[in-house]
C-alpha positions in Angstrom: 32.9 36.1 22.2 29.9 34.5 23.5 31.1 31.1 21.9 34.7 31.3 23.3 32.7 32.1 26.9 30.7 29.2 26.6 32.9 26.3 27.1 34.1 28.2 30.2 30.7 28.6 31.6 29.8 25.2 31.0 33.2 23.6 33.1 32.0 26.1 36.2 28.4 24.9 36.3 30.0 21.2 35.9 32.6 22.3 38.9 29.7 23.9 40.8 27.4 20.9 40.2 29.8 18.6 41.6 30.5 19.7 44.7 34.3 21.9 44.3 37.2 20.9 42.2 37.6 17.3 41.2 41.4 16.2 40.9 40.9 13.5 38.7 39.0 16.2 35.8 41.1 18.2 33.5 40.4 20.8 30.7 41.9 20.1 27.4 42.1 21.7 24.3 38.7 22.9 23.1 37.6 23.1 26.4 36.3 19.3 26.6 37.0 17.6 30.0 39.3 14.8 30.2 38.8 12.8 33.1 41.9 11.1 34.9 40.6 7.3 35.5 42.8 5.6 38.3 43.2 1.8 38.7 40.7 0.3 41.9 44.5 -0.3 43.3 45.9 2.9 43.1 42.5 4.4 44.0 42.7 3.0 47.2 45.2 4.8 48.4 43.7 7.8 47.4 41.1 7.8 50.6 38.9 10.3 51.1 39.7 12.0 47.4 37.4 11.9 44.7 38.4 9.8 41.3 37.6 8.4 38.5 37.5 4.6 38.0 37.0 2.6 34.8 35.9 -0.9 35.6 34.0 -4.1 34.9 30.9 -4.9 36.9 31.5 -8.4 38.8 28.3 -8.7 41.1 24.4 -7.0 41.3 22.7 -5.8 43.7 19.3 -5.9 44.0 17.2 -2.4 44.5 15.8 -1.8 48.0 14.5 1.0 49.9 17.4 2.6 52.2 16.7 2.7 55.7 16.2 7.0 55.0 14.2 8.1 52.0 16.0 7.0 49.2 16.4 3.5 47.4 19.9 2.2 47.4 21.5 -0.9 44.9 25.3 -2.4 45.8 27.8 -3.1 42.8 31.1 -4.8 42.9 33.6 -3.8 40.1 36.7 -5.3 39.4 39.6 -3.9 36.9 43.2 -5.3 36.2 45.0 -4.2 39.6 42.2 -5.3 41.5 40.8 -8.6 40.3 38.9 -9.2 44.4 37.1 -5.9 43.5 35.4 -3.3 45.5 32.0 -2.6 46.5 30.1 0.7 44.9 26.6 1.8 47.0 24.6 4.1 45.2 21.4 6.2 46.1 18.9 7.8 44.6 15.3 8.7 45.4 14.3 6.7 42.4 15.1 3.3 41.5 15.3 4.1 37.3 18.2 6.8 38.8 19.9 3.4 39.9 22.3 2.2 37.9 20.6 -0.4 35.7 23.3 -3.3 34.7 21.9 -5.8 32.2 24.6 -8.2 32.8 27.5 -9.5 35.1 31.0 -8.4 33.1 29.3 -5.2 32.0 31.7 -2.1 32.3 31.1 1.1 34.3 32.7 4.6 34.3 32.2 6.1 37.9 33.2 10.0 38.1 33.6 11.8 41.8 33.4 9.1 43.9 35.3 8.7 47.3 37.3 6.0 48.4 36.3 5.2 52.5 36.7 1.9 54.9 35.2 0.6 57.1 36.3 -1.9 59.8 39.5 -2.6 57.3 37.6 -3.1 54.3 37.9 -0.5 51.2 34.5 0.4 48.9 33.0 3.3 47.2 30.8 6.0 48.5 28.4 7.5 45.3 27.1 10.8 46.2 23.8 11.2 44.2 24.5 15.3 44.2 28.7 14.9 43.1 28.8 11.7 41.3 28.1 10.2 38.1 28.2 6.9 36.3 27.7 5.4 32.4 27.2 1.7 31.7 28.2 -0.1 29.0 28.2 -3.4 27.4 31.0 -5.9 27.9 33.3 -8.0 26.3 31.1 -9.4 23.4 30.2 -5.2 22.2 32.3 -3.1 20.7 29.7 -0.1 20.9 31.0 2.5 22.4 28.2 4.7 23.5 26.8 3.3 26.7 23.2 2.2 27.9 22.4 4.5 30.2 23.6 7.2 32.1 23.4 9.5 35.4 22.0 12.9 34.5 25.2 14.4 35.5 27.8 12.4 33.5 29.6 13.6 30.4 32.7 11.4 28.9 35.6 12.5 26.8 37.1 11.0 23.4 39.6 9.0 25.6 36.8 7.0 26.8 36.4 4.6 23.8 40.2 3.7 24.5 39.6 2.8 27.9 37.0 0.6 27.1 38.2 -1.0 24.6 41.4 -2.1 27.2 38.4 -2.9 29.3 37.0 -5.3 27.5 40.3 -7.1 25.9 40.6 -8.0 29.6 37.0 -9.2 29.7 37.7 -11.3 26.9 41.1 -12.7 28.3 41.1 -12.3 31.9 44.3 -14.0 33.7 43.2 -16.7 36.0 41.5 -14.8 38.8 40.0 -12.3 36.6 36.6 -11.0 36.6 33.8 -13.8 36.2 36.2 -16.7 34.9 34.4 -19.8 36.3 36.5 -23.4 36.7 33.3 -24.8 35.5 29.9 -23.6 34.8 26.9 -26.1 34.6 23.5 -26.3 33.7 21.0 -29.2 36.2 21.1 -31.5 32.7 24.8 -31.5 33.2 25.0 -31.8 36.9 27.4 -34.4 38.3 28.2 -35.8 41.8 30.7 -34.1 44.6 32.3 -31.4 41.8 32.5 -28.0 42.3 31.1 -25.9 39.7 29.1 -22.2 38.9 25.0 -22.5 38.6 23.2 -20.0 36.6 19.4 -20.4 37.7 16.2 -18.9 39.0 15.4 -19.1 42.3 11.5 -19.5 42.9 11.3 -19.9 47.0 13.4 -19.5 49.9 12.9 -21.6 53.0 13.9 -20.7 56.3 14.2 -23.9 58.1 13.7 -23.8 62.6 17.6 -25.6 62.9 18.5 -21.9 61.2 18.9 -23.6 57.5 18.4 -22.0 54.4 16.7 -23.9 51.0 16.6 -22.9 47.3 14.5 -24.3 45.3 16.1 -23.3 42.1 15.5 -23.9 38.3 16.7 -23.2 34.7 14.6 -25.0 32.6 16.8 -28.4 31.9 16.3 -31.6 34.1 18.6 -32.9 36.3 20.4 -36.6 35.2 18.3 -39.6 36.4 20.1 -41.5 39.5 21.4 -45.3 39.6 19.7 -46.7 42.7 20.8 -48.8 45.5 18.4 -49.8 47.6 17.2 -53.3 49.4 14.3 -54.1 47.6 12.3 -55.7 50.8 12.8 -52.6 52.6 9.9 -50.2 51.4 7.7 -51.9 54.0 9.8 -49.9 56.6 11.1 -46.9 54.9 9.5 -45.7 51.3 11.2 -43.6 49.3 11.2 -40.6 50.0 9.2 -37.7 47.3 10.7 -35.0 46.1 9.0 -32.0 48.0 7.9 -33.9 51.1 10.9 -33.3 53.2 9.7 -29.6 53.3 6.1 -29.5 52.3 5.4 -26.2 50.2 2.1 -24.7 50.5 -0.3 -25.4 47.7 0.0 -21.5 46.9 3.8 -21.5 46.2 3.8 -25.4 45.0 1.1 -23.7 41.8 3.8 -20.9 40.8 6.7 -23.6 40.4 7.4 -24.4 36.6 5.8 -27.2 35.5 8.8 -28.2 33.1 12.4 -28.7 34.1 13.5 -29.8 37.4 13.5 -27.8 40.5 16.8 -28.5 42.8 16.9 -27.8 46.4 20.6 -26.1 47.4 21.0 -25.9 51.3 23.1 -23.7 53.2 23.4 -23.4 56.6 25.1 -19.3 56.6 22.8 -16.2 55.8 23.8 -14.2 52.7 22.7 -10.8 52.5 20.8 -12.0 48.6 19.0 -14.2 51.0 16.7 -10.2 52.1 16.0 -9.7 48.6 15.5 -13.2 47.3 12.4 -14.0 50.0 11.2 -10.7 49.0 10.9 -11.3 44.5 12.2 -14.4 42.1 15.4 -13.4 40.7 17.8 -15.0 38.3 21.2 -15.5 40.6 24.3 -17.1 40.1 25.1 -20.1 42.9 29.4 -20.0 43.0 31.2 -23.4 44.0 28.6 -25.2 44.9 28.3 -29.1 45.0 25.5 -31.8 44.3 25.1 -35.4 45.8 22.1 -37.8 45.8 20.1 -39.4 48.6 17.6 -41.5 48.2 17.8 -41.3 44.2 17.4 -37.2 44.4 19.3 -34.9 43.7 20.6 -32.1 46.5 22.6 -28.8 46.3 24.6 -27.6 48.9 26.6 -24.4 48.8 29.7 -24.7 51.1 31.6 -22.0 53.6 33.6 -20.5 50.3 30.5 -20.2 47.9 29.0 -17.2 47.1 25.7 -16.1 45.6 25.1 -13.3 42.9 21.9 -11.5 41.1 21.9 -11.3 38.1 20.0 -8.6 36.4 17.1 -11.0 33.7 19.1 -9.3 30.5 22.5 -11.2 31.6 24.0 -13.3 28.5 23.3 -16.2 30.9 19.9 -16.4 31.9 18.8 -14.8 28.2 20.6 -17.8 26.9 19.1 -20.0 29.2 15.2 -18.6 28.3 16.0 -19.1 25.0 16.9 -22.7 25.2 13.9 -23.1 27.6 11.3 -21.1 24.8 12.8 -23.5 22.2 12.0 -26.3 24.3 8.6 -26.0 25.2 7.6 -25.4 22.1 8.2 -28.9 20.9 5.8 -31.4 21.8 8.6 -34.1 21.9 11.1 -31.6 23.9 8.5 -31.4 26.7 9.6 -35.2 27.5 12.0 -35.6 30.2 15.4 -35.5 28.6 17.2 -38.9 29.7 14.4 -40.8 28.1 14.5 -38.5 24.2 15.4 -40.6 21.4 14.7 -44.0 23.7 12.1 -46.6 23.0 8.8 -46.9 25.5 8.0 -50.3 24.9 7.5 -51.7 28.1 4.0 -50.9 28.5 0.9 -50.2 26.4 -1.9 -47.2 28.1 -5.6 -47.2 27.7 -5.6 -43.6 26.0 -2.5 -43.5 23.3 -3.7 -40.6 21.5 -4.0 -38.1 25.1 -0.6 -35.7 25.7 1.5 -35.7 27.8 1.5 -34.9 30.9 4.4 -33.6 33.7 3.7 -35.1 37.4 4.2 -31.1 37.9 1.6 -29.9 35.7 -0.9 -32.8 37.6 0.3 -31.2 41.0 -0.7 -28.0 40.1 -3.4 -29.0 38.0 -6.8 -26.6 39.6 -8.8 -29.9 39.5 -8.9 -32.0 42.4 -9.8 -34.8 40.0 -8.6 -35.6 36.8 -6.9 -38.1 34.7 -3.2 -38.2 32.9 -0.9 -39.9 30.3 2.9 -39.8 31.9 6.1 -40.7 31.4 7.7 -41.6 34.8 10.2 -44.5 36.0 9.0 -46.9 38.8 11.9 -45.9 41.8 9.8 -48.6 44.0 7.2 -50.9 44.9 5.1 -52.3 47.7 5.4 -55.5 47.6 7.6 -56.2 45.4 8.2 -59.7 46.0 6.6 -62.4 43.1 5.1 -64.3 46.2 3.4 -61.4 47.4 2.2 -59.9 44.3 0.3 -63.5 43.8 -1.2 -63.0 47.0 -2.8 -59.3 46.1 -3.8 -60.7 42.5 -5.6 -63.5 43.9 -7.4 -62.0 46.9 -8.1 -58.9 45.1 -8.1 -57.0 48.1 -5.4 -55.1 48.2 -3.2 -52.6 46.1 0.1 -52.3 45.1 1.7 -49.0 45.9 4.7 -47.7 43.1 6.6 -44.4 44.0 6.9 -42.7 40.3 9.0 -39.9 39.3 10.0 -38.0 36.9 11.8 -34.7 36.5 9.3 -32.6 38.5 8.1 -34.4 41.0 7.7 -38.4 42.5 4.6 -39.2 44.0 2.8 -42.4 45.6 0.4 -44.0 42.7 -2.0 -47.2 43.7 -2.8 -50.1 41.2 -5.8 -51.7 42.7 -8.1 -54.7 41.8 -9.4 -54.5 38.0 -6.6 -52.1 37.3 -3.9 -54.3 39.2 -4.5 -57.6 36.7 -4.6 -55.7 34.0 -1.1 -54.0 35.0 0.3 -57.7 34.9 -1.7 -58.5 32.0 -3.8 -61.3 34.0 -3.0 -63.7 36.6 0.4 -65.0 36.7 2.6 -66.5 38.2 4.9 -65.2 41.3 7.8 -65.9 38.8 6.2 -64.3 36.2 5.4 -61.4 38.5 8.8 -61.4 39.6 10.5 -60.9 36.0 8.0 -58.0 35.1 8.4 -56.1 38.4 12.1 -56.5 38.0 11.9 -55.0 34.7 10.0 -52.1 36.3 12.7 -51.4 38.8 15.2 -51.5 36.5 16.8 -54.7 38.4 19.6 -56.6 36.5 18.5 -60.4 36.4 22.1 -61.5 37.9 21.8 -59.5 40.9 18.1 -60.3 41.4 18.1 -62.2 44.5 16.0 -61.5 47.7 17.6 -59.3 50.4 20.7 -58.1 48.7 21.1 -54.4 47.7 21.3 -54.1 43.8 22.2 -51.2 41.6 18.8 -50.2 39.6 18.2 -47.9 36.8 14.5 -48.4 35.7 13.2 -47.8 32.4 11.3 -45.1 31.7 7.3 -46.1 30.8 4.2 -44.7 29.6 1.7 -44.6 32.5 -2.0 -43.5 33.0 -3.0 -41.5 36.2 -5.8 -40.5 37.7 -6.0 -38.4 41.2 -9.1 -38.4 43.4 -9.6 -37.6 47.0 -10.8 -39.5 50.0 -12.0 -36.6 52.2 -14.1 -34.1 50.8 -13.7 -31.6 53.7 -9.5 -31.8 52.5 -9.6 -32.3 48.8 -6.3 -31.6 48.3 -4.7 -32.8 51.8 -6.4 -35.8 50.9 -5.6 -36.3 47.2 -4.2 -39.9 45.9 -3.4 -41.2 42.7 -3.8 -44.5 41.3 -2.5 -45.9 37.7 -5.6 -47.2 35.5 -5.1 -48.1 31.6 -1.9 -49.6 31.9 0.0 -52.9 31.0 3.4 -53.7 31.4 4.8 -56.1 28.5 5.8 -59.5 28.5 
């Protein structure tokens, strides 16, 4: 008697617990419950009823406090009729009672929720006392217990079925299916004006006075070295631009960049909600049809009207994938070189100190010393002069310097070659055609389109290089710090 009675006992407390009877919840044999799950399409239409909805977990939310006394995290889920998706708000006066998703395409059972609108648009209301979820893993599990659970939650033997459907889906979505990209790329793959998906961490987030935005994002890879074109005899007037001076970042966020792999800048001029949350913590996020151009020989994202941003939680397939390729590659000595320039001969100069290691322009940057010296591997993007005529001039008055703009994947910065260290860079005095050739080697110019005036197309060769920074004021070390090459000889 008491074990007949208990099953009964145990659907009333469930009944009571959620707030009255629940259409979408039978009792089957046995007295298990068997919960009705309705397509997001057919839910719809179901307003103000509670349901049951089965479905895959297309964007995360990020966990803020609510505007009352709880903390509140935003979900969209997607299923089969309903590809778009909805929106699912939950609340709860703890963030672990949140639903925790570990990654994009994830599947979730929600029991008693309501359908409501608002201004036209459909989404789910979660009611922390009524409602209950369980998450599980996507396409590439085929466990079927889930990861975590509300307190209130229980599932039934159908379940397993369901998710399995689920995840077929996952696995071969129709065209606008949940989380099927036209192209996903990482910054080592990156190409000019084509639209694609970027997985990546964003570190900062600028607010610009003309009311635009800037990521400065990163996933560990560097982004493809530019062809130039540029008028060589124009640096006089207009030097190349560096990579972070078009919005200086304070020394205290410029030290908590990576100093390996190359940090983009996307720029959008609409507000995003993820914008709140991503000034507020670093989060891993996917950027949705964006596009990349160059100016100047950098590289520059910009997300147009129909991209879309979306968190990703740090135990997404994506971004573990991504730390993983970024662990294996930093722990390689050879690895840590800028990718274009792996598997490529150096020969174009010889350094001072061949046994030191090397060396990012980022890791210099950041460097806590003021003062310090550097082996690098950089390409020349320009010079001042640059002319065989001029060059003469600075050797033999040995007055002056020569100002190169180096880069590499982190950074470019302004280096000086001065006096002793300036005929030794052209291995002695020579000639203003001898000058000419070796500086044209360094800016990668081809010898038939070497003529005075004329824009060229330039790739330069990457170099080894030896740096050391100092400062010229000591009241603004680092407002004031220079660099200037010392050690080095380019080749004959």
């Amino acid at each position: 008697m008491e074990t007949a009675a208990a099953p009964a006992r145990e659907r009333k407390r469930q009944r009571q617990s959620e707030g009255g009877a629940v259409p979408s919840m039978t009792a089957v044999g046995g007295g298990e419950a068997q919960y009705v799950y309705l397509p997001i399409a057919d839910a719809l239409k179901a307003h103000g009823v509670r349901v049951c909805i089965f479905a895959a977990v297309s964007e995360i939310g990020a966990a803020f406090h609510s505007r009352g006394t709880d903390f509140t995290r935003t979900l969209r889920v997607s299923d089969q009729s309903r590809s778009t998706g909805i929106s699912v708000t939950f609340f709860a006066n703890d963030t672990a009672l949140l639903p925790c998703v570990r990654s994009s395409g994830d599947v979730i059972s929600l029991h008693n929720v309501k359908i409501t609108s608002y201004h036209g648009e459909f989404f789910v209301t979660f009611d922390k006392k009524s409602s209950s979820f369980a998450l599980f893993e996507g396409k590439a599990s085929t466990e079927s217990r889930p990861y975590q659970t509300s307190m209130k939650y229980h599932g039934s033997k159908h379940d397993d079925e369901i998710l399995t459907n689920m995840r077929m889906w996952l696995m071969y979505p129709p065209p606008e299916g949940v989380g099927l990209k036209d192209l996903e790329l990482q910054l080592r793959s990156v190409q000019s004006d084509l639209t694609f998906d970027l997985v990546c961490k964003v570190l900062h987030v600028y607010a610009a006075p003309s009311g635009e935005w800037i990521f400065y994002v990163w996933d560990g890879t560097d982004i493809p070295t530019t062809e130039l074109q540029t008028c060589l005899n124009t640096e006089a007037f207009t030097p190349a631009p560096l990579h972070l001076e078009e919005v200086p970042l304070p020394r205290e966020v410029l030290c908590t960049l990576p100093s390996i792999g190359t940090i983009l800048r996307i720029f959008s001029n609409k507000f995003c909600k993820e914008i709140t949350h991503l000034q507020r913590d670093i989060y891993w996020a996917r950027f949705c049809n964006i596009t990349c151009k160059q100016e100047f020989g950098i590289w520059k994202g910009t997300l147009p009207p129909s991209s879309r941003v979306r968190l990703l939680s740090d135990e997404d397939g994506s971004v573990v994938e991504r730390l993983k390729m970024y662990e294996s590659r930093v722990s390689t000595k050879v690895h840590r070189q800028p990718m274009a320039g792996l598997h490529k001969a150096f020969d174009f100069t010889d350094v001072k100190f061949k046994r030191a290691g090397y060396t990012t322009l980022m890791e210099s940057l950041t460097d806590k010393r003021v003062t310090h010296k550097l082996k690098t591997l950089v390409r020349v993007v320009s010079a001042f002069p640059c002319q065989g005529s001029d060059l003469h001039s600075l050797l033999t008055s040995n007055k002056y310097c020569l100002r190169l703009t180096l880069e590499d994947p982190t950074a470019r910065i302004h280096a000086y070659v001065c006096k002793d260290d300036l005929v030794r860079f052209f291995g002695g005095s020579l000639t203003a055609a001898a000058l000419t050739r070796k500086m044209n080697m360094l800016l990668g110019v081809p010898e038939q389109a070497a003529e005075e005036g004329s824009p060229v197309a330039r790739n330069p060769p990457w170099i080894w290089c030896c740096l050391k920074s100092y400062r010229l004021e000591k009241e603004d070390p680092w407002g004031s710090r220079r660099y200037q090459v010392f050690g080095t000889e380019v080749r004959d």
